[in-house]
Structure formats: C-alpha cells, structure tokens
N, CA and C atoms of all chains as a GROMACS GRO file, in nm:
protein
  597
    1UNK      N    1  12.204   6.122  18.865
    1UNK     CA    2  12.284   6.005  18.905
    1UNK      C    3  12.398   6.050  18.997
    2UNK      N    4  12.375   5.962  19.112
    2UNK     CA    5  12.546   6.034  19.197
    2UNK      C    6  12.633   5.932  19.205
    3UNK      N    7  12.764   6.002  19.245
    3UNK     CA    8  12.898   5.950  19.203
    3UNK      C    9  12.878   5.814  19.246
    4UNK      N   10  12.833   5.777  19.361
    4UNK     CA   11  12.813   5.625  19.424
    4UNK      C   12  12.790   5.542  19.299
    5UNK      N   13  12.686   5.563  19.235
    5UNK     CA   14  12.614   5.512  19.140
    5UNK      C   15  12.698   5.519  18.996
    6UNK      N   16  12.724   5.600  18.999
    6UNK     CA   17  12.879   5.598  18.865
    6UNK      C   18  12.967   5.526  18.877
    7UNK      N   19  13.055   5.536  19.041
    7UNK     CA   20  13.163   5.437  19.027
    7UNK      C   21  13.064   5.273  19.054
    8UNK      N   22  12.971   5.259  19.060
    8UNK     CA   23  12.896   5.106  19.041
    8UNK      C   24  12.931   5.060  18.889
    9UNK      N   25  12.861   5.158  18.813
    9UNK     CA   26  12.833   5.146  18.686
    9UNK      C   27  12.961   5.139  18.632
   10UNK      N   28  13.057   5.211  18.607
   10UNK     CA   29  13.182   5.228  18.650
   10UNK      C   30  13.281   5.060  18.654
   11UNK      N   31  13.256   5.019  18.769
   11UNK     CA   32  13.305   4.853  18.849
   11UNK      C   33  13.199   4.807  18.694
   12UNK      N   34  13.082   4.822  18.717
   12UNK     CA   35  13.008   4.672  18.635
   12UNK      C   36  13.099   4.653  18.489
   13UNK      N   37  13.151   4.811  18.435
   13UNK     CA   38  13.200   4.795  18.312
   13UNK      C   39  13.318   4.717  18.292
   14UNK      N   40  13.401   4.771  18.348
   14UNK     CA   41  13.556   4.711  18.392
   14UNK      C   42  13.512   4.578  18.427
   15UNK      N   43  13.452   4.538  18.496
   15UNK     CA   44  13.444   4.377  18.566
   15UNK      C   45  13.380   4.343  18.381
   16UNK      N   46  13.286   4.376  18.333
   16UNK     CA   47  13.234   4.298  18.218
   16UNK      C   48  13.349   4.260  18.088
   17UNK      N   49  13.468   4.443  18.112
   17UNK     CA   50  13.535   4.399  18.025
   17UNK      C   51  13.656   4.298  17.992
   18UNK      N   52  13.687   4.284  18.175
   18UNK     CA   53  13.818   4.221  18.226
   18UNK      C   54  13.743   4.017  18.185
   19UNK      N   55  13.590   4.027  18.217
   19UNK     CA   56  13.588   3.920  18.228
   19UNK      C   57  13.628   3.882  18.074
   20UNK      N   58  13.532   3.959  17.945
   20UNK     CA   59  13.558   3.928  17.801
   20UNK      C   60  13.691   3.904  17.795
   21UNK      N   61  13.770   3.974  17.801
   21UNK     CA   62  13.932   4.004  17.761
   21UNK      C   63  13.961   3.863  17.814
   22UNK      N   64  13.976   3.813  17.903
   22UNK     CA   65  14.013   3.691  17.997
   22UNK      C   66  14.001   3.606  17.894
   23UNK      N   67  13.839   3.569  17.877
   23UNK     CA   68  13.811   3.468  17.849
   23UNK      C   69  13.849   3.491  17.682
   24UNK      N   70  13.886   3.545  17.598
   24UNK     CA   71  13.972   3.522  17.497
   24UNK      C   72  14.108   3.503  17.482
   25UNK      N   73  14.149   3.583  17.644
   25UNK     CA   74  14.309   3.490  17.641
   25UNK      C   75  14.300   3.317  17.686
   26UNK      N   76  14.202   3.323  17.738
   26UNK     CA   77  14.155   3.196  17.754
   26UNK      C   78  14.150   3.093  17.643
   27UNK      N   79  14.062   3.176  17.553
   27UNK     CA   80  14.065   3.048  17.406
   27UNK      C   81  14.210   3.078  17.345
   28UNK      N   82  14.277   3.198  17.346
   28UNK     CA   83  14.416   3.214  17.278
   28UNK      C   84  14.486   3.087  17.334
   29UNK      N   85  14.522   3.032  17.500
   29UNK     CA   86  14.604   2.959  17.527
   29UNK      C   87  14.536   2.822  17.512
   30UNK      N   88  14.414   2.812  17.471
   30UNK     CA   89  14.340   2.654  17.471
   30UNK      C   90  14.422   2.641  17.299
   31UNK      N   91  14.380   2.740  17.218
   31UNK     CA   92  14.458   2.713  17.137
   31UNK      C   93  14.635   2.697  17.061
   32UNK      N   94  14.710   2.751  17.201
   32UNK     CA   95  14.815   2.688  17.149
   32UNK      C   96  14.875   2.590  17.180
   33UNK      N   97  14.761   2.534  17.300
   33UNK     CA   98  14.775   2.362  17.352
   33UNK      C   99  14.720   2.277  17.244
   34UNK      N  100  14.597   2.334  17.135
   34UNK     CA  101  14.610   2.279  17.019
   34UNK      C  102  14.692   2.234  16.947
   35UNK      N  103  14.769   2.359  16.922
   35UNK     CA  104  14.865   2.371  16.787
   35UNK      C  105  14.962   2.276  16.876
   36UNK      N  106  15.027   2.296  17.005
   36UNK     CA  107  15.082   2.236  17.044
   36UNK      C  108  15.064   2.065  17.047
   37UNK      N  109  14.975   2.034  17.058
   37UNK     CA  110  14.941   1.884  17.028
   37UNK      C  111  14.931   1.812  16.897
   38UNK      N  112  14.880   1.907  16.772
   38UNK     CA  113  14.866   1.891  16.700
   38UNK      C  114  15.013   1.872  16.615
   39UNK      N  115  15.073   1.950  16.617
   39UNK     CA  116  15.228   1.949  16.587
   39UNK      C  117  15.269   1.841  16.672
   40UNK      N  118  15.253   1.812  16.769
   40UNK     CA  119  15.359   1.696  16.852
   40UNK      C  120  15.278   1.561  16.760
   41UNK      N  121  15.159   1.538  16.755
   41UNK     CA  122  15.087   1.415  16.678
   41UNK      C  123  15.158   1.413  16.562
   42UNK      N  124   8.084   7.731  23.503
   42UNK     CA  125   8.190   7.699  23.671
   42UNK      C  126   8.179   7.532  23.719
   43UNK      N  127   8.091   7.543  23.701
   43UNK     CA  128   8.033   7.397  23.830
   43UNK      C  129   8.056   7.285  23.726
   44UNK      N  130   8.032   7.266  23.602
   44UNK     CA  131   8.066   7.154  23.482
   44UNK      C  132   8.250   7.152  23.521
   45UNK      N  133   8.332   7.248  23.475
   45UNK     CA  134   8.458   7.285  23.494
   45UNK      C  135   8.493   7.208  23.592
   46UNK      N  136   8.458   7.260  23.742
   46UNK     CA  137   8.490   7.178  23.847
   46UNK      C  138   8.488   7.028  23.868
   47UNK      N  139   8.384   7.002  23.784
   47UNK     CA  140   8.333   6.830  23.771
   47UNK      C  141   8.439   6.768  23.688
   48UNK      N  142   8.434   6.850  23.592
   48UNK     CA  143   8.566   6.774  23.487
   48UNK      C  144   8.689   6.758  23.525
   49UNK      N  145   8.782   6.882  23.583
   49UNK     CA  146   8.871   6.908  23.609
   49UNK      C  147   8.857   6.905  23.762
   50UNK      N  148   8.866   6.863  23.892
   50UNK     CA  149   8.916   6.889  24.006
   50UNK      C  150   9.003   6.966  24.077
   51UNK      N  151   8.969   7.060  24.107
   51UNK     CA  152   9.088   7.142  24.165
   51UNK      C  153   9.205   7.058  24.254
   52UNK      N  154   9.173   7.055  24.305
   52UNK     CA  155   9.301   6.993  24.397
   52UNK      C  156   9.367   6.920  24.332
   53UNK      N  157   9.315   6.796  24.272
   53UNK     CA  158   9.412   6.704  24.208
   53UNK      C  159   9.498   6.767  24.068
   54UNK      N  160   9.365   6.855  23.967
   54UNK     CA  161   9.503   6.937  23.878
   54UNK      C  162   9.619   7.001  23.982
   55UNK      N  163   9.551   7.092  24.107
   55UNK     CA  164   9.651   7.182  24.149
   55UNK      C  165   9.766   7.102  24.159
   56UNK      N  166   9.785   6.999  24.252
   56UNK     CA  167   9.904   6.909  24.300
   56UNK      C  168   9.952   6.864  24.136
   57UNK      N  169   9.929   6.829  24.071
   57UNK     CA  170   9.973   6.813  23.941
   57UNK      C  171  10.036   6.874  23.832
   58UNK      N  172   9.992   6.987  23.841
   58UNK     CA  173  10.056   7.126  23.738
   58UNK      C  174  10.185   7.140  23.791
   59UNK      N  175  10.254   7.129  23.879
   59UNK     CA  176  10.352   7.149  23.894
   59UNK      C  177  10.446   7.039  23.844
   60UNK      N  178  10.449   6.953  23.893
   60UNK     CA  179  10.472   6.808  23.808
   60UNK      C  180  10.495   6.789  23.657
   61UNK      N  181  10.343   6.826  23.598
   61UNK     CA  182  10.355   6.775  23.444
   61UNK      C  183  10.447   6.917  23.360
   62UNK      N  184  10.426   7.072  23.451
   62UNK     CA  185  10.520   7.128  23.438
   62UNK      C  186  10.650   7.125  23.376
   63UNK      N  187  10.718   7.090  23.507
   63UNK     CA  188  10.854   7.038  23.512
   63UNK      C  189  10.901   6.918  23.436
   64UNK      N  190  10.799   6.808  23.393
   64UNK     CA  191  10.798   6.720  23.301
   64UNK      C  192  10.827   6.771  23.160
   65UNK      N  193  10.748   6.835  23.167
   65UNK     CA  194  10.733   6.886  22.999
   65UNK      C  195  10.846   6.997  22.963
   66UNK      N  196  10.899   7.028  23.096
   66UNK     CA  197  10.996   7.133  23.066
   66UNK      C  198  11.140   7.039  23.023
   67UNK      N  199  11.121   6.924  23.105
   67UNK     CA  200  11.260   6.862  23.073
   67UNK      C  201  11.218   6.796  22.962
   68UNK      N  202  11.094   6.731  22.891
   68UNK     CA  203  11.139   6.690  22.777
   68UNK      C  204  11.127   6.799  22.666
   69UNK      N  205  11.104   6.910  22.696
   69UNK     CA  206  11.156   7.013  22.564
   69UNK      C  207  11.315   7.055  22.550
   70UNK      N  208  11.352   7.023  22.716
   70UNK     CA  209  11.505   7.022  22.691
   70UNK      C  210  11.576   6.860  22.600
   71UNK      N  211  11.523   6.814  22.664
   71UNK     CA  212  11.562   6.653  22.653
   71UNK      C  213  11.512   6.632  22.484
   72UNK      N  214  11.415   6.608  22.460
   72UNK     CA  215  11.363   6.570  22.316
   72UNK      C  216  11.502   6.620  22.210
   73UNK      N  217  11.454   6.741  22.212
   73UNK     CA  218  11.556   6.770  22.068
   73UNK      C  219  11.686   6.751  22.098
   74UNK      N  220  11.778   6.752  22.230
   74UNK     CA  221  11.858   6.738  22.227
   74UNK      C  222  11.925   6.559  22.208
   75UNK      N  223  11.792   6.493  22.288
   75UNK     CA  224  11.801   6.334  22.185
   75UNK      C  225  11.778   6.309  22.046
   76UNK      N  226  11.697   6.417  21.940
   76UNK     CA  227  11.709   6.381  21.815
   76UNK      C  228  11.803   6.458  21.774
   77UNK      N  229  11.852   6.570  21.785
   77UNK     CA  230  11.964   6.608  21.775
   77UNK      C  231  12.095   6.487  21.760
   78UNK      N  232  12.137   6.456  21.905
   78UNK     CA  233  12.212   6.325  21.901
   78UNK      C  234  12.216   6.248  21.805
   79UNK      N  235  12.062   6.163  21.808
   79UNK     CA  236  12.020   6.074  21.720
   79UNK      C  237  12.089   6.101  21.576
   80UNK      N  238  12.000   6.222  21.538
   80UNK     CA  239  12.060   6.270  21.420
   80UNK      C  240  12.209   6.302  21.388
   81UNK      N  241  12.275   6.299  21.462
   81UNK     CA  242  12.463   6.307  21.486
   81UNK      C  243  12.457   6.194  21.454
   82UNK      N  244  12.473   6.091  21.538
   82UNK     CA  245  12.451   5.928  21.546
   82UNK      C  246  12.467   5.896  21.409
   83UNK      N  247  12.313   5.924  21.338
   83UNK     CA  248  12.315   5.844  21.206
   83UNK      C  249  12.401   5.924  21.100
   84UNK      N  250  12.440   6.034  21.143
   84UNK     CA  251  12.509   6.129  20.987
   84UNK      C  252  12.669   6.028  21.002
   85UNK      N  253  12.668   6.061  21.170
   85UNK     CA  254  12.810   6.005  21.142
   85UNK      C  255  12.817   5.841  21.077
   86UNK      N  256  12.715   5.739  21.151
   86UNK     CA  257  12.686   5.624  21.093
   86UNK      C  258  12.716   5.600  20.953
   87UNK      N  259  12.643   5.732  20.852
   87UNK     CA  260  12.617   5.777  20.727
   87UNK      C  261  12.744   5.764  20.649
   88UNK      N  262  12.838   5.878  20.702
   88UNK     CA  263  12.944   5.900  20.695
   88UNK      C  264  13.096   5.810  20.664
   89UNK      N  265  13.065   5.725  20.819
   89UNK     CA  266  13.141   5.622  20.808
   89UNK      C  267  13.079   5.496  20.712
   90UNK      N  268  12.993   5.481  20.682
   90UNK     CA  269  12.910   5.368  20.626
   90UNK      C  270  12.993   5.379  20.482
   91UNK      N  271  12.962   5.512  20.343
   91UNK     CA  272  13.017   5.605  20.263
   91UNK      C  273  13.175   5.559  20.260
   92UNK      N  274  13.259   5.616  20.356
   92UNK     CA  275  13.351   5.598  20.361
   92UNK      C  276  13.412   5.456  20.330
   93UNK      N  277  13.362   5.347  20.403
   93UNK     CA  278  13.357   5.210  20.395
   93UNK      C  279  13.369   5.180  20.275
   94UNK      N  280  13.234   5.263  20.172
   94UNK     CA  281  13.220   5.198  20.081
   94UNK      C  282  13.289   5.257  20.007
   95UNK      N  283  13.332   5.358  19.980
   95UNK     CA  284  13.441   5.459  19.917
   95UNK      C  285  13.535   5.359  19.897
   96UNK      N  286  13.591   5.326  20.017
   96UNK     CA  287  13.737   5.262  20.013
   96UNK      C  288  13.737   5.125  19.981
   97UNK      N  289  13.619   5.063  19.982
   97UNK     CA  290  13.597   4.929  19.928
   97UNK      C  291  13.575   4.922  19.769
   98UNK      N  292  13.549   5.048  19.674
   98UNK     CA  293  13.479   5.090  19.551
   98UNK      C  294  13.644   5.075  19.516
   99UNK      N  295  13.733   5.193  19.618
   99UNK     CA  296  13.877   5.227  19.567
   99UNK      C  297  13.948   5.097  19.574
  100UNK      N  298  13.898   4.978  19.667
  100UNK     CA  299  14.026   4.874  19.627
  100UNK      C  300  13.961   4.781  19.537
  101UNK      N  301  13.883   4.782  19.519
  101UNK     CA  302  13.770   4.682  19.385
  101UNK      C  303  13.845   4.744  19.282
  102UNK      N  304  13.872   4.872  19.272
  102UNK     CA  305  13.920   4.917  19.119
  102UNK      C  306  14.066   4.968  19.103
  103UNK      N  307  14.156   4.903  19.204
  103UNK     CA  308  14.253   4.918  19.257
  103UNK      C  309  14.314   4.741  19.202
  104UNK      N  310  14.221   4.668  19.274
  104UNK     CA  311  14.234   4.499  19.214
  104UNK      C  312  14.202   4.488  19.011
  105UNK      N  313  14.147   4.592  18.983
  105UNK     CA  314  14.066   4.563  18.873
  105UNK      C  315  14.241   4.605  18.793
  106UNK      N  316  14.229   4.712  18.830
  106UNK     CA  317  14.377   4.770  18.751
  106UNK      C  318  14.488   4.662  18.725
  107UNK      N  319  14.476   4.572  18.856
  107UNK     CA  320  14.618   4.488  18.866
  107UNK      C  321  14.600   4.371  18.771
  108UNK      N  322  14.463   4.360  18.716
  108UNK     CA  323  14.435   4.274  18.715
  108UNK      C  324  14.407   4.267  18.547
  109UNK      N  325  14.391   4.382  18.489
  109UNK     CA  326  14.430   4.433  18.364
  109UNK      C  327  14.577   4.471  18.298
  110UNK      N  328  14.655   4.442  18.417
  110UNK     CA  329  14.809   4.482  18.369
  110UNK      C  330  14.870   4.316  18.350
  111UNK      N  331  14.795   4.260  18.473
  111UNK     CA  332  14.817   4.082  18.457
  111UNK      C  333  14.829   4.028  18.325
  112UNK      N  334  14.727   4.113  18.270
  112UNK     CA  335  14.645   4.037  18.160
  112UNK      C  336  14.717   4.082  18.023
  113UNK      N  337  14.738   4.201  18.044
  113UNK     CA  338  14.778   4.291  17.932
  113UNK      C  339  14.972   4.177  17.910
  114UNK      N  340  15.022   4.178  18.040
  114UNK     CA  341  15.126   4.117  18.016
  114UNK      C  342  15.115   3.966  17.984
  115UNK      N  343  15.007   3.895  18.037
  115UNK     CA  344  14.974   3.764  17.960
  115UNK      C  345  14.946   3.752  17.787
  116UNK      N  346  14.890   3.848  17.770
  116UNK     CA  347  14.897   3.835  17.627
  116UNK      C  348  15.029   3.849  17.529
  117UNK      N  349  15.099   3.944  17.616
  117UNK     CA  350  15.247   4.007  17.533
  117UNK      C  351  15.366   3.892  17.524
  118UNK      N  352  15.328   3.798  17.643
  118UNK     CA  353  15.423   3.682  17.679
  118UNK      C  354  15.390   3.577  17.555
  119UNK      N  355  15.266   3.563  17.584
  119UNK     CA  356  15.209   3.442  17.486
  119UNK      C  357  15.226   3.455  17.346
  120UNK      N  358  15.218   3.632  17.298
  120UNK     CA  359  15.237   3.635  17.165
  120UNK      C  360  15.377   3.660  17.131
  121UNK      N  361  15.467   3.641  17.234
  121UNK     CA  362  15.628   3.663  17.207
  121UNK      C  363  15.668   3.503  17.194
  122UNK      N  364  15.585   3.402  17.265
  122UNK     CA  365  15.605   3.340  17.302
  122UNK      C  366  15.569   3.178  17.169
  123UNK      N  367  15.516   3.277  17.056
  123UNK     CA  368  15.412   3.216  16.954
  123UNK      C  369  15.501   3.215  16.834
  124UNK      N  370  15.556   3.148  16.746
  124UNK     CA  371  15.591   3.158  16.651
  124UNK      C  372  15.518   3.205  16.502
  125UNK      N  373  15.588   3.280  16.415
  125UNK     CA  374  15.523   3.370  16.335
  125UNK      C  375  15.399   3.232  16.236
  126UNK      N  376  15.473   3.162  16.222
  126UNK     CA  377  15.385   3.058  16.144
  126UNK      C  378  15.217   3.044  16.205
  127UNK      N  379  15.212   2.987  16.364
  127UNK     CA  380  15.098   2.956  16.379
  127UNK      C  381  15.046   3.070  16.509
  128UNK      N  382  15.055   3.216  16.465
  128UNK     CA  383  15.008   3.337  16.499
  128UNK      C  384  14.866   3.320  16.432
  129UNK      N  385  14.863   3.288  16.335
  129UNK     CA  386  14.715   3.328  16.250
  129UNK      C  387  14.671   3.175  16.227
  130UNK      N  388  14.739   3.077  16.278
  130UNK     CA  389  14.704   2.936  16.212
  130UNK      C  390  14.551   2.888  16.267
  131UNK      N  391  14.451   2.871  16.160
  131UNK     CA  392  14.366   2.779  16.234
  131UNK      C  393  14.310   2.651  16.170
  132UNK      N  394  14.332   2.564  16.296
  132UNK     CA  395  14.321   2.395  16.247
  132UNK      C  396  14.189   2.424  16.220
  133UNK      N  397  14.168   2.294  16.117
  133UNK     CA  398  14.055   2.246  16.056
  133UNK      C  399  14.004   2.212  16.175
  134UNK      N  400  13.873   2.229  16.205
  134UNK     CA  401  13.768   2.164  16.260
  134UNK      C  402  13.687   2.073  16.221
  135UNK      N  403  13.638   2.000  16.255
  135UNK     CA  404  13.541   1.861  16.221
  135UNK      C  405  13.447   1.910  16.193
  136UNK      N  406  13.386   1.966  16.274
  136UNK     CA  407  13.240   2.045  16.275
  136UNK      C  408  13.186   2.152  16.193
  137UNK      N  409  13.343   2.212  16.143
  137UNK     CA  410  13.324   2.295  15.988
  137UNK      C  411  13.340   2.451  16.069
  138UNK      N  412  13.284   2.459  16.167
  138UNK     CA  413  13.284   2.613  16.295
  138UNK      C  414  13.387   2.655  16.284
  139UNK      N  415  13.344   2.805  16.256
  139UNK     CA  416  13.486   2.895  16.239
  139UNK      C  417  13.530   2.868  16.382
  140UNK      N  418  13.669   2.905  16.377
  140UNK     CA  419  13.743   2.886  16.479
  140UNK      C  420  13.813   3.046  16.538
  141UNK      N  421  13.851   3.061  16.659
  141UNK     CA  422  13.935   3.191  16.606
  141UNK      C  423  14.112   3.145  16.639
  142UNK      N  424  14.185   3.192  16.535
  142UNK     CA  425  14.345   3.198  16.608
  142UNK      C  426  14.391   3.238  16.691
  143UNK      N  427  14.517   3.177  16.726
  143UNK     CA  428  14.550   3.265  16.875
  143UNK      C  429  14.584   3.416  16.880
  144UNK      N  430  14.660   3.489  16.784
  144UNK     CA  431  14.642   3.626  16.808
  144UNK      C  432  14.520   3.672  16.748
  145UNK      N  433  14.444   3.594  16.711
  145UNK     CA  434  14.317   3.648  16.648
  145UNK      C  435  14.208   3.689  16.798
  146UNK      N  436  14.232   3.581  16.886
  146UNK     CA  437  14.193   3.620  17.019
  146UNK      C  438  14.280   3.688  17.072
  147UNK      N  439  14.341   3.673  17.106
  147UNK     CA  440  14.436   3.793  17.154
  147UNK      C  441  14.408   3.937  17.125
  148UNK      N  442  14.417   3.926  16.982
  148UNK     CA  443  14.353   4.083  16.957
  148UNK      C  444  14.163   4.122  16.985
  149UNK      N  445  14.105   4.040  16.956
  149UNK     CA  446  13.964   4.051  17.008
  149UNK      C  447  13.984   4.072  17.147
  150UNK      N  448  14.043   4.019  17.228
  150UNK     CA  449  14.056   4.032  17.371
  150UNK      C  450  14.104   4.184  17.457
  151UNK      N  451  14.226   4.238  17.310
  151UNK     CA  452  14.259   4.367  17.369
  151UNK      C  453  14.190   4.474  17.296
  152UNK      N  454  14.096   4.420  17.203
  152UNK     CA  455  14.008   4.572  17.141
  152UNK      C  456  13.893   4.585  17.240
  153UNK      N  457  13.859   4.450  17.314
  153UNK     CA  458  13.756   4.461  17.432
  153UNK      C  459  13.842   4.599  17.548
  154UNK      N  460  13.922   4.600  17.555
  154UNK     CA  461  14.017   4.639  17.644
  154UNK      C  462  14.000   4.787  17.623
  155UNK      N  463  14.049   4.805  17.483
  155UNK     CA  464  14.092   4.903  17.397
  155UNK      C  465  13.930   5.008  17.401
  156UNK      N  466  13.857   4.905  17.364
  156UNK     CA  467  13.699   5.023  17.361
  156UNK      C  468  13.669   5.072  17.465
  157UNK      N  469  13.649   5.012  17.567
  157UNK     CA  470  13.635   5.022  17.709
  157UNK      C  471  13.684   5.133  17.740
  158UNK      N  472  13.805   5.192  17.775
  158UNK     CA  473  13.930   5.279  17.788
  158UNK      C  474  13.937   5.381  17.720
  159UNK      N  475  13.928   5.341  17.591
  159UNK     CA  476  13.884   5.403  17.497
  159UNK      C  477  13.758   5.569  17.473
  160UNK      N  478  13.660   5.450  17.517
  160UNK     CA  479  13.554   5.500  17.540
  160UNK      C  480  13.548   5.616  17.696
  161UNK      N  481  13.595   5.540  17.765
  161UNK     CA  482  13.594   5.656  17.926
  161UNK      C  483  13.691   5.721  17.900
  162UNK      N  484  13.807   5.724  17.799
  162UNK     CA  485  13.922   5.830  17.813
  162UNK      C  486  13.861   5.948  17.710
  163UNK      N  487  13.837   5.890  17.627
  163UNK     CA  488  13.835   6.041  17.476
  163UNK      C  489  13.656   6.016  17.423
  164UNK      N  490  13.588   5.918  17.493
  164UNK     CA  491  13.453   5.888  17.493
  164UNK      C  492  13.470   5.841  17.282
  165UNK      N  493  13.532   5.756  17.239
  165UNK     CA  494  13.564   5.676  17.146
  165UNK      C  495  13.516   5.547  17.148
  166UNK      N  496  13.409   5.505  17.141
  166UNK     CA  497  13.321   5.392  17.179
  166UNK      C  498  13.288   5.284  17.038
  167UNK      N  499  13.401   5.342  16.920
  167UNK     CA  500  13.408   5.257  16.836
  167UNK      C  501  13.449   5.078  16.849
  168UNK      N  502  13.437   5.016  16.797
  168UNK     CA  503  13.438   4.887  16.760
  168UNK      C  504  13.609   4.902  16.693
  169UNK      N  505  13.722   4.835  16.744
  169UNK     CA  506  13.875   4.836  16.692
  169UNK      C  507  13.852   4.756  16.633
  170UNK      N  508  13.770   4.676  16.576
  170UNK     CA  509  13.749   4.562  16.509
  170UNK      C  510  13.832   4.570  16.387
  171UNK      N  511  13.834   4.662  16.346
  171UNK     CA  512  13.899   4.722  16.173
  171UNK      C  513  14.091   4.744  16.155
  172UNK      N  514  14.105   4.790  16.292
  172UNK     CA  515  14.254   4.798  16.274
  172UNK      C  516  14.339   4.671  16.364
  173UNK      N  517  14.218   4.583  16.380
  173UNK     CA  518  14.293   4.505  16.485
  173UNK      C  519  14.256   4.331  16.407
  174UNK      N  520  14.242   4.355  16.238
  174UNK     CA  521  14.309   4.253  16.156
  174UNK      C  522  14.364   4.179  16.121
  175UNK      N  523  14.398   4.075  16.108
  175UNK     CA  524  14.526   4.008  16.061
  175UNK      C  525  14.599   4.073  15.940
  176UNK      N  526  14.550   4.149  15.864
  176UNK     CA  527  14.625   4.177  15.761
  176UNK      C  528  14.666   4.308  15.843
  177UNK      N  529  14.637   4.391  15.934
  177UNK     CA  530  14.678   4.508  15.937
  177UNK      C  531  14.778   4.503  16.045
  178UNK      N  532  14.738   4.388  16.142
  178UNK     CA  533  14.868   4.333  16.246
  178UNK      C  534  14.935   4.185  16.192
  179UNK      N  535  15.007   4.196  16.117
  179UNK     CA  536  15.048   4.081  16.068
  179UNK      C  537  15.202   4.014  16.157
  180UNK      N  538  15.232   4.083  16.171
  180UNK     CA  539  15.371   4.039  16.240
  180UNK      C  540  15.369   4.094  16.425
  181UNK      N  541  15.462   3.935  16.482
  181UNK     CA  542  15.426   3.973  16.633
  181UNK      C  543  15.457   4.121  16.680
  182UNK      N  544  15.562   4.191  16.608
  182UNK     CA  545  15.645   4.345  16.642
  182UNK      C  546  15.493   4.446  16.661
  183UNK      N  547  15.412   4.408  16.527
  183UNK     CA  548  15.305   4.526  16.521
  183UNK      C  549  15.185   4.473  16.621
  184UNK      N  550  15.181   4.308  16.634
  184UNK     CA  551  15.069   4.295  16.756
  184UNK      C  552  15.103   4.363  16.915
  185UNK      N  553  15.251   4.321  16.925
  185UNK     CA  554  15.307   4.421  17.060
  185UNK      C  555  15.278   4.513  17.091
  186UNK      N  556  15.341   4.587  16.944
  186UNK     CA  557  15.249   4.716  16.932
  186UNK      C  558  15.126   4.759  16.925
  187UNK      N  559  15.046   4.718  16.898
  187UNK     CA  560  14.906   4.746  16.932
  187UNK      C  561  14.894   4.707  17.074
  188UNK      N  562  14.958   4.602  17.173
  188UNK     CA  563  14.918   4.615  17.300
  188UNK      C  564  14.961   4.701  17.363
  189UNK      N  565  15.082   4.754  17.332
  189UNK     CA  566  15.147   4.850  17.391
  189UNK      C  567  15.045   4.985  17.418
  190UNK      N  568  15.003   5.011  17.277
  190UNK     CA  569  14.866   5.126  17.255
  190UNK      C  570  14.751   5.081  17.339
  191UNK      N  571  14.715   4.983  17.359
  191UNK     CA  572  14.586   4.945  17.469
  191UNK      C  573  14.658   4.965  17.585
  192UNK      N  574  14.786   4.918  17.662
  192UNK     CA  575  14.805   4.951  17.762
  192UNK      C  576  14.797   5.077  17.806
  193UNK      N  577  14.902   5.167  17.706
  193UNK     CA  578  14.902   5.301  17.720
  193UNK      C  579  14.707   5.376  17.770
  194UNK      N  580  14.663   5.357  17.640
  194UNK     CA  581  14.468   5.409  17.696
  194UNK      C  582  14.437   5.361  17.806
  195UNK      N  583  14.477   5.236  17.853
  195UNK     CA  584  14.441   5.165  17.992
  195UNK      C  585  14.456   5.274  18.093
  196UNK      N  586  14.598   5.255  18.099
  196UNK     CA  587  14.698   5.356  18.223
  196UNK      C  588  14.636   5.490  18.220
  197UNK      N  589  14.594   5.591  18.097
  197UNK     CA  590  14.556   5.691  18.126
  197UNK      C  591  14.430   5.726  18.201
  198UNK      N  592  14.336   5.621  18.168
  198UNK     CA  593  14.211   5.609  18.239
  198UNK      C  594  14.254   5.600  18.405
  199UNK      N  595  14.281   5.480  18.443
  199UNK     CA  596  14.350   5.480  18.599
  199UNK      C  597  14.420   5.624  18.624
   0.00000   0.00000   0.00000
C-alpha cells in the first residue's frame, strides 16, 4: 500500500469520524431545544 | 544475380540509399531524443499532478483538523452551557424508544473522536464506551474533563 493510498484511507477515517461526532452533537442540541421547550410548556 | 536485379533495381536503390540513409540517421537521433522528452514531459506532468494532490490531501486534513477543534469546542460550550439537572435528563417518549441525553451524546460523540485518535496515536482501538458513563462522568467539571483528554489525543495525532 503507498502513502497516496494511506493518506485516502487516512481522509475516509477522519471524514467518517467527524461526520459521527457531528451528528451526535447534533441530537445533543435537538435535545436541549427539547428540554428547552419542554420546561417553557 | 539476375532475380536480385529484378527485385531490387540498381539505379533506383542507388539514388535512394543515400536518402533513406540520412533518414534513418536522423530518426535514431531524433526518436529517442523525442521519447526521452516525452518521457521528461510525463514524469514532470507526474510530478506536478502528485504534488497537486499532496497539497490538496494536506488542506483536506488541514480543514478536517479545524473542523474537529470547531466541534470539540461546540461540545464544551453546550455542556457549560447545560445545567447539572438536565445533563442526563431524558424526556419520556411516546413511542417508549430509548432516547439518548444531551451529555449522553455528547459523550458518544467524543469517544467517536477519542477511538479514532486513539487508535492512530498509541493504535488503542478500544470502544470508550465504559469510562465515558454517566455514572463515571457525572458532573459537567469531569465531562470537560474528559473533553479536554479527547482534545489533547486529537492534537497529538495532527
């Protein structure tokens, strides 16, 4: 395997992990527009 | 003799040999020194092509970095930003579906982080699933702290 091909593999990881991570800060802030609504109701 | 002559013509080879000669002499000069070229041509093509992509690989993971520190500080805001009560709170659902809390994502979000980093720094490819608890991060001071520790593995990798 050469380096080209590492730093690919490399990008695919980071991009797969940045997207996960995101999208649970994602549900973190859906949920404190919950709590936030829920408390204001 | 006489077949020879029939095939070949004297006169017309004679006037000719000199010609295809000098032809053939310049493309033995000429040839390799055009694939030669050629072959310059494409290394450098090669070269610069590589390079291109080098430096396009280096700002893809140059954006990726910025873009993990974004994040790393979005979470630290939000959970400073969260009161201790509804850190772990999760509303009832209708549907009965577990739900997750907000630092409950939060922390799922930075053990994604954490393995990753993890894993390419000290090749630690465990699951943080275990220390990244509610009972074992219970208060916002120790969730900080645990991002603080994912940032730190982050940065060393970069």
């Amino acid at each position: 395997m050469g380096p080209a091909t590492e730093t690919r593999i490399l990008i695919d990881l980071l991009m797969e992990t940045l997207v996960k991570a995101t999208e649970y800060y994602g549900r973190a802030v859906a949920m404190r527009s919950l709590l936030a609504a829920t408390a204001g109701s | 003799m006489g077949a020879l002559r029939f095939v070949l013509p004297a006169p017309r080879f004679g006037y000719a040999a000199p010609a295809v000669l000098e032809l053939a002499a310049a493309l033995v000069e000429w040839v390799p020194a055009r694939w030669g070229r050629m072959e310059l041509q494409q290394f450098a093509g090669c070269k610069s092509e590589m390079k291109t992509s080098e430096e396009h690989e280096r700002r893809v993971i140059g954006s990726l970095e910025k873009q993990f520190a974004a994040l790393h500080n979005s979470y630290s805001e939000l959970i400073r930003a969260t009161s201790l009560e509804t850190l772990y709170h999760r509303p009832r659902q209708a549907s009965g579906r577990p739900i997750l809390s907000l630092a409950e994502s939060v922390l799922r979000g930075a053990a994604a982080v954490e393995q990753t980093f993890g894993g390419l720094t000290a090749n630690l490819w465990d699951d943080p699933f275990e220390w990244t608890l509610p009972e074992n991060l219970s208060t916002k001071a120790r969730i900080i702290e645990y991002l603080e520790e994912v940032a730190a593995t982050r940065q060393r990798a970069f």
